[in-house]
Every structure is written in C-alpha cells, then in structure tokens.
C-alpha positions as CSV (number, residue, x, y, z in Angstrom):
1,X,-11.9,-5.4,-18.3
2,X,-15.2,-3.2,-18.2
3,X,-14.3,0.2,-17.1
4,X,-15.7,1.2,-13.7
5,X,-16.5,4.5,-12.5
6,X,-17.2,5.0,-9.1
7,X,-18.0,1.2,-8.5
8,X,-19.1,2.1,-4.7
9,X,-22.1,3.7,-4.4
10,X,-21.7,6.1,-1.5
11,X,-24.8,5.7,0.0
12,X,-25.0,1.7,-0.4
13,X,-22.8,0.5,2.3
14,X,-23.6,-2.7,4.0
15,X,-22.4,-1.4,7.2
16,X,-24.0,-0.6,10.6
17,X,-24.0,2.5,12.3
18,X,-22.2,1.6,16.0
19,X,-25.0,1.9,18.3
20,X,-25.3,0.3,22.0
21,X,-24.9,0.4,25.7
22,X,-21.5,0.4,27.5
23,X,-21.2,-3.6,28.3
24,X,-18.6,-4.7,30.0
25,X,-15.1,-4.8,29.9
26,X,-15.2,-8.6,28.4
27,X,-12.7,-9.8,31.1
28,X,-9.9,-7.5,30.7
29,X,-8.3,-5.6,33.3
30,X,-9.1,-1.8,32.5
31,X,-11.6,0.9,34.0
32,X,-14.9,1.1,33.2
33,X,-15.6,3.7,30.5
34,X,-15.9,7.1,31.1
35,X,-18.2,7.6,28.2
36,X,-22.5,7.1,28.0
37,X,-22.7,5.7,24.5
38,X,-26.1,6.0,22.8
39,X,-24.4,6.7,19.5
40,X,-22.1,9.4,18.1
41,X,-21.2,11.6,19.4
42,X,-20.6,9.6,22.7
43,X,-20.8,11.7,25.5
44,X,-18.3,12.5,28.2
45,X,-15.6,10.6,26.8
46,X,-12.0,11.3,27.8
47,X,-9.4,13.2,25.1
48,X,-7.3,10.9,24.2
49,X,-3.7,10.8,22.1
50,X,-3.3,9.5,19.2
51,X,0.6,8.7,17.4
52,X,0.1,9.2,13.7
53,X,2.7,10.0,11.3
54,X,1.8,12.9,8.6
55,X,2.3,12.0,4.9
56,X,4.1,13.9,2.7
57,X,0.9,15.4,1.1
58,X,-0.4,16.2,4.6
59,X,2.6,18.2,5.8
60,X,1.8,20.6,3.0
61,X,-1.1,21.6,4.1
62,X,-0.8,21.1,8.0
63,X,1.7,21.2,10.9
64,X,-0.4,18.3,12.8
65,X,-3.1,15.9,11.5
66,X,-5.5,17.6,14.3
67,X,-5.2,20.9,12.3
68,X,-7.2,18.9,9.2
69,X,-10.4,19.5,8.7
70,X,-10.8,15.6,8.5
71,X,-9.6,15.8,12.4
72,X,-11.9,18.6,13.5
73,X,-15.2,16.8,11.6
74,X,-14.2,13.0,12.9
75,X,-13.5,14.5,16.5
76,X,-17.3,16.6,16.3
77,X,-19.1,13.0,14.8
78,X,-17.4,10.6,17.4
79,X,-17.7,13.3,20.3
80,X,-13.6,12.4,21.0
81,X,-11.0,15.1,21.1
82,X,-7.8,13.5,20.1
83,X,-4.2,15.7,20.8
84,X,-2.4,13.8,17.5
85,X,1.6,13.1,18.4
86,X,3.2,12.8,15.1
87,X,6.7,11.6,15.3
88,X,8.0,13.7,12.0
89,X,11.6,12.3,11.0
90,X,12.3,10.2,14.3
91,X,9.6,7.5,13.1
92,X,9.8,4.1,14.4
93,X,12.7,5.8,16.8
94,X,10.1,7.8,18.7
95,X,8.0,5.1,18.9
96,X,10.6,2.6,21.0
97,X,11.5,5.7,23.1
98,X,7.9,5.8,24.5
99,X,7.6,2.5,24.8
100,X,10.3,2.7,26.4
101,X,9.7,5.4,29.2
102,X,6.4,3.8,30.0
103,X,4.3,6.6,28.3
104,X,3.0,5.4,25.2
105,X,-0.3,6.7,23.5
106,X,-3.2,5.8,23.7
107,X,-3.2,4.9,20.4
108,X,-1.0,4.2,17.6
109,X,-1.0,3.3,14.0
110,X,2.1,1.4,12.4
111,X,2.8,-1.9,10.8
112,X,2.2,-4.2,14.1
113,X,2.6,-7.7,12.5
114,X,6.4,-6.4,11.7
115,X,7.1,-4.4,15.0
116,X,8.9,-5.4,18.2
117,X,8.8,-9.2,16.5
118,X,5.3,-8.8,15.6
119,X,2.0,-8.5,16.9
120,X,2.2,-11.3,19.3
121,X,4.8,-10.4,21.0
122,X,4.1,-6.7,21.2
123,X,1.1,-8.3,22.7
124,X,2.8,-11.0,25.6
125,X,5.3,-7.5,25.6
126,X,2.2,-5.7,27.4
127,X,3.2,-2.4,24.6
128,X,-0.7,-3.1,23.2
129,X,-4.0,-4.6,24.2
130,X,-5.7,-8.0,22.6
131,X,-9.2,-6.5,21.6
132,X,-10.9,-10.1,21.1
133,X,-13.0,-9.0,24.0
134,X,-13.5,-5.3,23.2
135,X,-14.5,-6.0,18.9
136,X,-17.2,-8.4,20.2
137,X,-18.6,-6.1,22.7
138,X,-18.0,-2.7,21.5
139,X,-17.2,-2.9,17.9
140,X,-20.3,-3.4,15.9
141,X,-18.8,-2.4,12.8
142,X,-16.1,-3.7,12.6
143,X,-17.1,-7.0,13.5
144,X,-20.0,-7.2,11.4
145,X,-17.9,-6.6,8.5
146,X,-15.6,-9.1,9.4
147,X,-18.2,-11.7,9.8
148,X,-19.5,-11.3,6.3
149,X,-15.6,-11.4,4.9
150,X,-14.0,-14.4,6.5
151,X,-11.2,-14.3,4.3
152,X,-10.1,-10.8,5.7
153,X,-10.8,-11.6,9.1
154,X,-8.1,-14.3,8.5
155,X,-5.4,-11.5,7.7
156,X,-6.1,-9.5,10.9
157,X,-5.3,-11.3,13.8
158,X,-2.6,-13.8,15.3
159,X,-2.4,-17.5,14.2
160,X,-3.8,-18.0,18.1
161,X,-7.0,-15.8,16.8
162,X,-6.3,-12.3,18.6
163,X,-7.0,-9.3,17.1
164,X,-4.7,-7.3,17.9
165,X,-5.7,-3.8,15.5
166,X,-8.2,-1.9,13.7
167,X,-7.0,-2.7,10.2
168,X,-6.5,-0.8,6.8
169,X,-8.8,-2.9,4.3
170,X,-9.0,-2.0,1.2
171,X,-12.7,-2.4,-0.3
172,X,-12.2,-3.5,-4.2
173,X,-9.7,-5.1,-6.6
174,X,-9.2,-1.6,-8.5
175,X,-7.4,-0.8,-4.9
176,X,-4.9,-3.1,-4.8
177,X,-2.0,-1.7,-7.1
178,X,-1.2,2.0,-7.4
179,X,2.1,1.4,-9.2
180,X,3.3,0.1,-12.5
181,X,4.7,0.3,-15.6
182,X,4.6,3.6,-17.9
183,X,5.6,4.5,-21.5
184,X,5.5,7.2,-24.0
185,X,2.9,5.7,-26.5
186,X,2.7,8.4,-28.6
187,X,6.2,7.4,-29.1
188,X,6.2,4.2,-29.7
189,X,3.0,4.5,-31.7
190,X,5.3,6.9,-34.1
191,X,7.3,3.8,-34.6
192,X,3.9,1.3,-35.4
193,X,4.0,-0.4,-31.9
194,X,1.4,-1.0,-29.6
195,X,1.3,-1.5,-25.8
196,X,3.8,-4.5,-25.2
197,X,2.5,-7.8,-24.3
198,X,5.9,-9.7,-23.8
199,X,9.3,-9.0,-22.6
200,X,10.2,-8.6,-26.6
201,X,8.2,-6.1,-27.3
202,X,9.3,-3.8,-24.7
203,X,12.8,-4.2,-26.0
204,X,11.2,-3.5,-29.6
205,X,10.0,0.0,-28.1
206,X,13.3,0.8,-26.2
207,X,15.4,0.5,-29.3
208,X,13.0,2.7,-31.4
209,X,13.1,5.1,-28.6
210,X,16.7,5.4,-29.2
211,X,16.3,5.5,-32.7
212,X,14.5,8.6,-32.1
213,X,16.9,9.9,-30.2
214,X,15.5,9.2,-26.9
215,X,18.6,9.6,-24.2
216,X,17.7,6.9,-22.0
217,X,15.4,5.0,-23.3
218,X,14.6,2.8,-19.8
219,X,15.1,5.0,-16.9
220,X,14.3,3.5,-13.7
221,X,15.7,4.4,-10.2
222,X,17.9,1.0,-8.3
223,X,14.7,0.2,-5.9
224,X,12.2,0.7,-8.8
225,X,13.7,-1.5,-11.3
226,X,12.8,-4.5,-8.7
227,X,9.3,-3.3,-9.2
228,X,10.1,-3.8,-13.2
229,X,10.7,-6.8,-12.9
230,X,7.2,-7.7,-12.3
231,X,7.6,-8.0,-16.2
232,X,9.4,-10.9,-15.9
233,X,7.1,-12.9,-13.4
234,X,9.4,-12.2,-10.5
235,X,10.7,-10.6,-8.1
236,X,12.7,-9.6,-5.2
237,X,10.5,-11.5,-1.9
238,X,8.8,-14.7,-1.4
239,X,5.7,-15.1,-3.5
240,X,3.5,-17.8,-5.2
241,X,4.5,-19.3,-8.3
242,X,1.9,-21.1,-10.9
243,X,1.8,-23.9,-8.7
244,X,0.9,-22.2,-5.8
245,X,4.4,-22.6,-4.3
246,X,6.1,-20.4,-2.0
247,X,9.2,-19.6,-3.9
248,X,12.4,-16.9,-3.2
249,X,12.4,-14.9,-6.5
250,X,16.0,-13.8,-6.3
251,X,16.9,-17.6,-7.1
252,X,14.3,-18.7,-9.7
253,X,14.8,-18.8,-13.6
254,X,12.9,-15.9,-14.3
255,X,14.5,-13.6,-12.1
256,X,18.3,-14.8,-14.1
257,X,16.4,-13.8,-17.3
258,X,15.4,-10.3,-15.6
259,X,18.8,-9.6,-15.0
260,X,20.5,-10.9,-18.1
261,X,18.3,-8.7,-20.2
262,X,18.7,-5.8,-17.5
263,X,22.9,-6.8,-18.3
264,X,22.1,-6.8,-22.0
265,X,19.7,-3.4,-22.2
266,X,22.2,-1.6,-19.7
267,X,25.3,-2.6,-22.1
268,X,23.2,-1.1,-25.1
269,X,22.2,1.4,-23.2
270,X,18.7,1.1,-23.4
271,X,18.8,0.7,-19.6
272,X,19.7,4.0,-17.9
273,X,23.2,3.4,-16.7
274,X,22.9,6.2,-13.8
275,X,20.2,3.6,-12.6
276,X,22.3,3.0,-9.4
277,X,22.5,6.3,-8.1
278,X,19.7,8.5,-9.7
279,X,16.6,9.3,-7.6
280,X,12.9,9.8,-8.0
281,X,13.5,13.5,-9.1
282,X,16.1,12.4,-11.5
283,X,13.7,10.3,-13.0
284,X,10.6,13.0,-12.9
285,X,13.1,15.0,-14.7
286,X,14.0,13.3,-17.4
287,X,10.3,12.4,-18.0
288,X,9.4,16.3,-18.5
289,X,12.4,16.6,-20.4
290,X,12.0,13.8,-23.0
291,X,15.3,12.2,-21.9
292,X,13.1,8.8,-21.5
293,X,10.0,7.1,-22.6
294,X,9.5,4.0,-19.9
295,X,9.9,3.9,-16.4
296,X,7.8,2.9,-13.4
297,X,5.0,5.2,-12.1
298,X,2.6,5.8,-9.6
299,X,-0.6,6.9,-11.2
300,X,-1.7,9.9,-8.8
301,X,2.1,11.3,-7.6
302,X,3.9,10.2,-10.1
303,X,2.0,9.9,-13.3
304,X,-1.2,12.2,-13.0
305,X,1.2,15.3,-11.7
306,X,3.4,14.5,-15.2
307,X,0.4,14.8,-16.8
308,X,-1.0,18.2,-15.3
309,X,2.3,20.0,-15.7
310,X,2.3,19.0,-19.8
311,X,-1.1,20.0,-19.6
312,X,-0.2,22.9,-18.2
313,X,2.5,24.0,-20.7
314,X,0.4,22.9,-23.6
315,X,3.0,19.5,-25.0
316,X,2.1,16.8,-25.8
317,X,2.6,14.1,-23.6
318,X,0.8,11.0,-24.0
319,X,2.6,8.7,-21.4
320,X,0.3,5.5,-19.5
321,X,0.9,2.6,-18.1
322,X,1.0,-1.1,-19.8
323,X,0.2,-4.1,-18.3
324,X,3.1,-6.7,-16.5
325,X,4.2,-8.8,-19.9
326,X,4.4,-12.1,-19.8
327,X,8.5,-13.5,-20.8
328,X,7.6,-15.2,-24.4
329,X,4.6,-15.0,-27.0
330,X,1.8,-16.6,-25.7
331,X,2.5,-16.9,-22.1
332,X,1.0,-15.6,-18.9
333,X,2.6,-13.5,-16.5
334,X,3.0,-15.3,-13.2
335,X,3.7,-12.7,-11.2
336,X,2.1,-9.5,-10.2
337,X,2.9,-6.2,-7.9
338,X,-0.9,-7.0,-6.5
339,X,-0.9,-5.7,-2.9
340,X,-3.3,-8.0,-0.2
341,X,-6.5,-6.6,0.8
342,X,-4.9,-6.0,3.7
343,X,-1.4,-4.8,3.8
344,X,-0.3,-4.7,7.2
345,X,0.2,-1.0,7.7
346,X,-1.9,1.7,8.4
347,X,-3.8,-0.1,11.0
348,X,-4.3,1.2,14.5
349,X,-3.7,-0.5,17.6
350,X,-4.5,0.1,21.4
351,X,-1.6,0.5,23.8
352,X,-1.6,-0.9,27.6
353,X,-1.1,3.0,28.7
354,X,-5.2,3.6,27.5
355,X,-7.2,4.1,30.2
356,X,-10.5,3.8,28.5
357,X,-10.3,1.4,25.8
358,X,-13.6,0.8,25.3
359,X,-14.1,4.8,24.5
360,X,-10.8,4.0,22.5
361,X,-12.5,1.3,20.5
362,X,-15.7,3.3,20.0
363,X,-14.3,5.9,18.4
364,X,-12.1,3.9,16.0
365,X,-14.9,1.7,15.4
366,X,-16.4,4.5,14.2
367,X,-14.7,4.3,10.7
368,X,-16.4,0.9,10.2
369,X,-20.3,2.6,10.5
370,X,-21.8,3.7,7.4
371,X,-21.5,7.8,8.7
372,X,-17.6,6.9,8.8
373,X,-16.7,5.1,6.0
374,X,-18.1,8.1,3.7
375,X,-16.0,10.8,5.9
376,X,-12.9,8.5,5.7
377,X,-13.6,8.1,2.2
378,X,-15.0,11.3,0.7
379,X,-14.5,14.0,3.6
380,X,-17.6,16.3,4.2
381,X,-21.1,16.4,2.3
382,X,-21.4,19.7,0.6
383,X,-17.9,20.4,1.1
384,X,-15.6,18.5,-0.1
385,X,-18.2,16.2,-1.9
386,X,-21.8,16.0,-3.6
387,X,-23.7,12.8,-4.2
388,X,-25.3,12.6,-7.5
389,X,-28.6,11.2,-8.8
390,X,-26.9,7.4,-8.4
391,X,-26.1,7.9,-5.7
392,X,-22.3,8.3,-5.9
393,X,-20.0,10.1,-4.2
394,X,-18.3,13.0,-6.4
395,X,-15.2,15.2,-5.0
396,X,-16.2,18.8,-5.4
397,X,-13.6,21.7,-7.0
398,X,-12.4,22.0,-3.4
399,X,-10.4,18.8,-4.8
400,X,-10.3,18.8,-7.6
401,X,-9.5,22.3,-8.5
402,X,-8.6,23.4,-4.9
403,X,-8.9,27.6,-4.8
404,X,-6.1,27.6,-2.2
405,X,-3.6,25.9,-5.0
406,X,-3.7,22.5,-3.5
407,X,-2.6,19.5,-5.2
408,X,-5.5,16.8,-5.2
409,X,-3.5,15.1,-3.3
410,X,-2.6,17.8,-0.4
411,X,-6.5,18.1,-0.7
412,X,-7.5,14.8,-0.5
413,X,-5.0,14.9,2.9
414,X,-6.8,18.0,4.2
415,X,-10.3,16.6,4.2
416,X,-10.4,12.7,4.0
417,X,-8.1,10.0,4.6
418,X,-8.8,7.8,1.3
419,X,-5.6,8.5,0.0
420,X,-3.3,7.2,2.5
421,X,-4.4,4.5,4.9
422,X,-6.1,4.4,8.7
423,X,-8.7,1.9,10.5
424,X,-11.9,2.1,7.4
425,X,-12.2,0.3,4.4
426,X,-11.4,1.9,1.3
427,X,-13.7,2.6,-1.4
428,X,-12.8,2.2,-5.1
429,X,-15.2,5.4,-5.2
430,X,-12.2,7.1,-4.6
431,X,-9.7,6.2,-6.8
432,X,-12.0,6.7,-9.9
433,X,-11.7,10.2,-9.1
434,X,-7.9,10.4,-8.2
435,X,-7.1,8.9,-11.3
436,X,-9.4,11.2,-12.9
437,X,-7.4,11.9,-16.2
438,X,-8.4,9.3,-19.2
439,X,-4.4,8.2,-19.2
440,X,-4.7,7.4,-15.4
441,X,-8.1,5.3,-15.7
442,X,-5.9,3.3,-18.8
443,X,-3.2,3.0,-16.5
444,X,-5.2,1.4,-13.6
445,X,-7.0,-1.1,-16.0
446,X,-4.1,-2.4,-17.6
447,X,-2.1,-3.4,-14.4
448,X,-5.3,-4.8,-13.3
449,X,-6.1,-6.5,-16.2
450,X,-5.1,-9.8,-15.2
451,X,-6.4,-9.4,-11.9
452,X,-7.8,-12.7,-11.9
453,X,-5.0,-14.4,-13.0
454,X,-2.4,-12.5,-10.9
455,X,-4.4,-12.6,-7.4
456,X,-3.2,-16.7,-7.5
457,X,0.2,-15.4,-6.6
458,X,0.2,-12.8,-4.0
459,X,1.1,-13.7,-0.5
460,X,-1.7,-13.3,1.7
461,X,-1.0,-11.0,5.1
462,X,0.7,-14.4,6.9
463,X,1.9,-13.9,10.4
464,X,4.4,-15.5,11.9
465,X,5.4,-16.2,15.3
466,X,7.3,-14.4,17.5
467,X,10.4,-16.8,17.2
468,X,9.7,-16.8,13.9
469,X,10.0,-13.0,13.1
470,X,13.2,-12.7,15.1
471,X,14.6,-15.8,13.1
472,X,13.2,-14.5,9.7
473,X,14.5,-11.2,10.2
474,X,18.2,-11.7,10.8
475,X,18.2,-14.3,8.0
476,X,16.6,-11.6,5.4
477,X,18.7,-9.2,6.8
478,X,21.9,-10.8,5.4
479,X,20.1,-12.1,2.5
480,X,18.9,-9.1,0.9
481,X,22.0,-7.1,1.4
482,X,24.0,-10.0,-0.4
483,X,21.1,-10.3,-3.1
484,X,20.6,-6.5,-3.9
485,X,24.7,-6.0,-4.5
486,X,24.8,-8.9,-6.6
487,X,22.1,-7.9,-8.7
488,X,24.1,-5.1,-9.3
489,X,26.9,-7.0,-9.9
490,X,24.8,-9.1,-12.6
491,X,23.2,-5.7,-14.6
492,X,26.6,-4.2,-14.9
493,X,29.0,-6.5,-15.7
494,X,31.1,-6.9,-12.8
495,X,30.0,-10.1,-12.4
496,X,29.6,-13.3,-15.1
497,X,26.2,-15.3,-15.0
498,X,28.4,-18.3,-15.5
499,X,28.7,-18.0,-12.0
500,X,24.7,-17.9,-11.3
501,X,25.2,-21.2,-9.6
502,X,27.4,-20.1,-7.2
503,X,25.3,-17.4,-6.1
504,X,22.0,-19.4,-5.8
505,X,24.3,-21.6,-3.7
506,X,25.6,-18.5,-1.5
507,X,21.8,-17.5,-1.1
508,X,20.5,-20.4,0.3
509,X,24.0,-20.6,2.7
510,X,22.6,-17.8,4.2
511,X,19.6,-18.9,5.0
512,X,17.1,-18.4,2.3
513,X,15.9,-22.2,2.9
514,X,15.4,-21.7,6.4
515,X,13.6,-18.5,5.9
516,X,11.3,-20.1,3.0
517,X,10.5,-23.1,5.7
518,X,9.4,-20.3,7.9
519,X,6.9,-18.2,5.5
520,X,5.7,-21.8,4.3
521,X,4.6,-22.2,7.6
522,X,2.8,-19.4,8.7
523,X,1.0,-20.0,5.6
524,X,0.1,-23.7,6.4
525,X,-1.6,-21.9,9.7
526,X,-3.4,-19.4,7.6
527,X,-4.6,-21.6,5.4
528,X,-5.8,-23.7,8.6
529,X,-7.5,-20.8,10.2
C-alpha cells in the first residue's frame, strides 16, 4: 500500500457550515428554542450539561473536560456554555443513578446501541429523545453527510429508521485499527528473518528469539492474546468468515489451531507462561527490558511511547508491527481486528430532561460544519496547528514537542478531540501525525495492508432489538465466561483437545446457536435497510 501522509486536506471538507432559521420543533413535544440562530455563535442559548467521561490522557492535564482549551474554544464558536459532569470511576453506575432520580443531563455520550437494552428501548424508556425530526430540521451537517454516505447512515439509527445519536464516524480506512501485532525486527533480522507472513514464521522468529536468549519470547497479557489471534483468522465474537457467514469464532477450526499452537508455544515456552496474570505494565516492562520480542501493541500508547523512551536513552530498539498472517503458505488471512466506521461508542445522545433540544442539536451539529470538523480534529489555527502550502493541517510543537512536558497524547486531549472519540468525523490527517515516528507509519500500513481483503469480514454496527439485546446478552454472558476459562484450560494443559468436541457441544448448550440466530438477524435487517 502507497504511503499516505496527511490524506485529508484540512481545508477540503465537503461539509456545510450549519446555518438557518429556528424551524420548528418537527412534531415533538419540547419548548421552542431559546436560541436566535443565524450561525455560530448562536445567540442567547441556554448553558447546558453535558455527561462526558475524561480519558486517561485527559485527566493528566485537566480535572474536567470544560477546563480544556478544546472546551473553552468549542463553547466561544457554538456560543453554548456547557458545565461537563464527568462520572470518573462510577461510570455507567452514575449514569443509571441519574436516570434514575429523574435528573439526567442534557446530554450524554456512551455506547447507546448497548445501554439499557439498546437504543430502542432507551428510546420507548423515555431516558433519550428520537432526533429524526430535529437532524432534518436543525442539523445541516450532519445530515448532509449522511446523505452522501448511505452506508453510514445505515449504522446510526434503529432497524425502525430513528436516529437516535450524534455518532463517532471515523473518516478513512487508515482509522479503523489502532492495535496489532509488534516484534523486535532487528532481532529477528539478526537471525535472517523477515516480517512473518504465516503462522510458521512467527514460530520461526520466537524460537530464534530464545536462541538469543530472549526470556519470553511471546509475551502477551490474557485479554490481548485474543487480539493475537487475529493471526490465526479468528477470534473470540461473531464475525464473517470467507463466505460471508456469520460464524462464533470460539467454535471454528481456526480458533482450535490458535490454541493448540498457544498449548504448544506455552509448553516450550515461547509463550509467556505468566500470560494469565501479568498486566499491561508487566508487558511494557519486559519490552524496555529485552525480556521479549513480540507482543501486541497500540501504535501511539503503547508502541510510539516505547519508542521515545529508547530514543531517549540512546538503545536501540527497532520494534514495529507486522501484518495478521495468514495459517499456511499461500493463504489469506480471513480475519481482521478492522473496527466499523462506526463503532458504537463515543456518540452523543439527547436525554428527555433537555429543555432545548433544538439548541442541543445545534451545537453538536456543530462538529459536522467545516469550522468544526478542523477544531475537533486539529484544535486551534495558530495554536495548536498551521496549515501548509497544500493545504494540510500540521500539529505545531505545542504537540508535538509540548513546552509544558506533555505527552502528545495528554496534548492532543488538551486541545482537540481526534484522539479519542465524540460527535465529528475523524480525519486520517490526524493519525499521520500521531504515528509520526517512521516505525509507527510501518506499523499502521502493515495491519492495514489487506484492508481490502479483511473489510469482507467485519461486522457492520447491527442493532438488534430490544428483546433481542436482553436475550443476546444473558446468553453471552454465560457463554463467554465458559469460553474464556476453557481457553485457558486448552493453552495450559489442564485440559486435552481430544475433548474439543465436547466443548463445542457445551458452547452451543448454552446458547451460542440461539445467540448466532439473533446477530444473523439484525444483519438480515441491515442489509434490508
């Protein structure tokens, strides 16, 4: 794959600026809007609150997401002052307590097709507002966008057609994987191996790491070596196999071959055999320490902090990521840790307890508009960007090389959202930049390499009915308890893969069938949309 930097030009959005008169309320029961909209910043419109959770990168840097300087600049542009509840370690908790007392926010971000049984019935629930009414009137942006990209439109609304959110959309294919596989290459590259291509070769590379004294050659934390199994074409959901079938992956024939060779690398201790218990700092430890040589990586947090504290202490450390392998010479990996354009979370809805929607969808609307998507993607012109003679969007040293000691990252959080998820559509601008270093760009075209390939088998985001979650939910519930203490079972020994039968028949006892009927269905009505 060509190598893209910057693909988005900054100033070439397709998108309008949200400009208009107040309409109507489109036949829903709410107040008239306090604000005159001739554009932004709208004028009298009421303060409003606003339940966000802070990421990790945020809290460094801030005690609230108002305190940002992303806050203060989208609250001056949209002419809305927002007081930003974030619910710190209670989470979801806090959430259902508001709902709860009848004093919910105006509004709130979270993953609505999975809450309260989904969006529908948060919906029929009364805890959020359909916006049908309120996109088409009041939401130029958002809606034009969604014209012109029917397939996304799809993914964000009910299987009745109700929108029920402003979604998280990520703009480009280069966005839709973050994580993957990593390995020391100057390592293996000591040993006369290339990047592995097959299941094989990785094995090749793990046993010269040991042969060079590596301690754990594989070193992977429980939850992460699920996402290693992408090597194998499976893995641990539902998913699309090379027929375009919904299949379960913890009962198909590749993921048996995942966990024999898992049972075979941890017996010769290729496979780190603290993988049960060790966490992601055990991990980042043994990385910096040369204790192993291939794990699983994120390529800004994980990878591209590895790589600025060898830089730092002048080692070498040439460590990047490979692409998923296929299981034999001359195949094709069927499976891939692709995320959909729109993943589900991140996207803000509207709660019954607003009393001026319409000012409500104005101002998130307002991350649609041309003016928006470059804050939400880039921050502030002159400050924590310059555009170039193309035309494209560069982060300043206020980013990249923050005077304050910021990470990128904590940076990034300070002055744009790009880096996390909200109602805008991400730019692949963006993560040029955050994977600035030449090991992070290789990294992000090798597990996108087969993009085109790979993008066959990823779920799209389905909904299901309200029955339907409650159903689905208890069945998984029982299901992936039973098929993540097996695994370990499998991988350690404790447990004899002449018995692999039995277990497949144990899964689908539990309802795996019943819960495969179910996604096959809500994909039968996407598809039909």
């Amino acid at each position: 794959m060509k190598k893209k930097i910057f693909a988005l030009l900054c100033a070439g959005m397709m998108l309008l600026s949200g400009c208009g008169g107040n309409g109507g309320n489109g036949g829903t029961d709410y107040e008239t809007s306090q604000a005159n909209f001739k554009g932004y910043p709208m004028e009298g419109a009421p303060k409003m609150t606003y339940w966000l959770a802070m990421s990790s990168n945020m809290s460094l840097v801030a005690s609230n997401p108002g305190e940002t300087a992303f806050a203060k600049e989208l609250a001056k542009r949209t002419g809305v002052e927002i007081e930003y509840i974030d619910p710190g370690t209670a989470g979801e908790q806090d959430l259902k307590n508001r709902i709860a007392s009848k004093e919910m926010p105006d509004m709130v971000t979270y993953t609505w097709g999975s809450f309260n049984g989904g969006a529908s019935k948060s919906i029929e629930d009364g805890i959020i507002l359909p916006l049908n009414d309120l996109i088409e009137e009041h939401a130029p942006n958002l809606k034009k966008y969604l014209e012109e990209h029917p397939e996304i439109d799809k993914m964000v609304k009910t299987d009745d057609g109700t929108y029920y959110c402003f979604p998280f959309i990520r703009g480009g294919e280069r966005l839709l994987i973050s994580t993957g596989p990593v390995y020391r290459r100057d390592w293996a590259n000591e040993a006369g191996l290339d990047a592995p291509k097959t299941v094989a070769d990785i094995e090749e590379i793990l046993k010269a790491y040991k042969e060079q004294g590596v301690k754990k050659p594989l070193s992977v934390t429980a939850g992460n070596l699920t996402v290693f199994m992408g090597n194998f074409s499976t893995g641990i959901g539902f998913y699309l196999d090379s027929k375009e079938n919904v299949v379960f992956g913890p009962t198909t024939d590749n993921y048996k071959f995942a966990l024999e060779t898992f049972a075979k690398w941890y017996k010769e201790g290729l496979l780190d055999n603290n993988f049960i218990s060790i966490d992601a700092a055990t991990v980042k430890a043994q990385v910096l320490n040369g204790e192993t040589g291939m794990t699983i990586a994120s390529g800004g947090g994980n990878l591209g902090s590895w790589l600025d504290t060898k830089e730092a202490l002048g080692e070498p450390f040439d460590m990047v990521g490979f692409g998923f392998t296929a299981n034999k010479k001359g195949g094709k990996n069927t499976y891939h840790q692709l995320e959909s354009n729109v993943p589900g979370y991140g996207c803000v809805a509207i709660t019954t307890s607003c009393k001026d929607p319409v000012a409500a969808v104005r101002y998130l609307d307002y991350g649609y508009s041309e003016e928006g998507h470059l804050l939400y993607n880039f921050g502030i012109e002159g400050v924590s960007y310059e555009k170039n003679d193309k035309g494209e969007c560069i982060f300043t040293d206020l980013i990249n090389k923050n005077p304050d000691g910021w990470t990128q990252a904590s940076a990034m959080a300070y002055y744009l959202r790009s880096s996390s998820s909200g109602p805008f559509i991400q730019d692949e601008g963006y993560i040029d930049q955050f994977y600035g270093k030449p090991n992070q760009q290789d990294s992000l075209d090798a597990w996108i390499a087969d993009y085109d390939t790979a993008k066959k088998y990823v779920l799209p985001n389905i909904a299901k009915t309200n029955d339907e979650n409650v159903e689905y939910s208890e069945i998984m519930f029982d299901v992936n308890e039973y098929v993540s203490a097996e695994r370990i079972k499998f991988i350690t020994g404790e447990r004899s893969f002449d018995e692999w039968d039995e277990y497949v028949k144990k899964v689908n006892e539990l309802g795996a069938i019943r819960a495969k009927e179910i996604v096959d269905a809500a994909l039968d009505r996407y598809n039909a949309k």
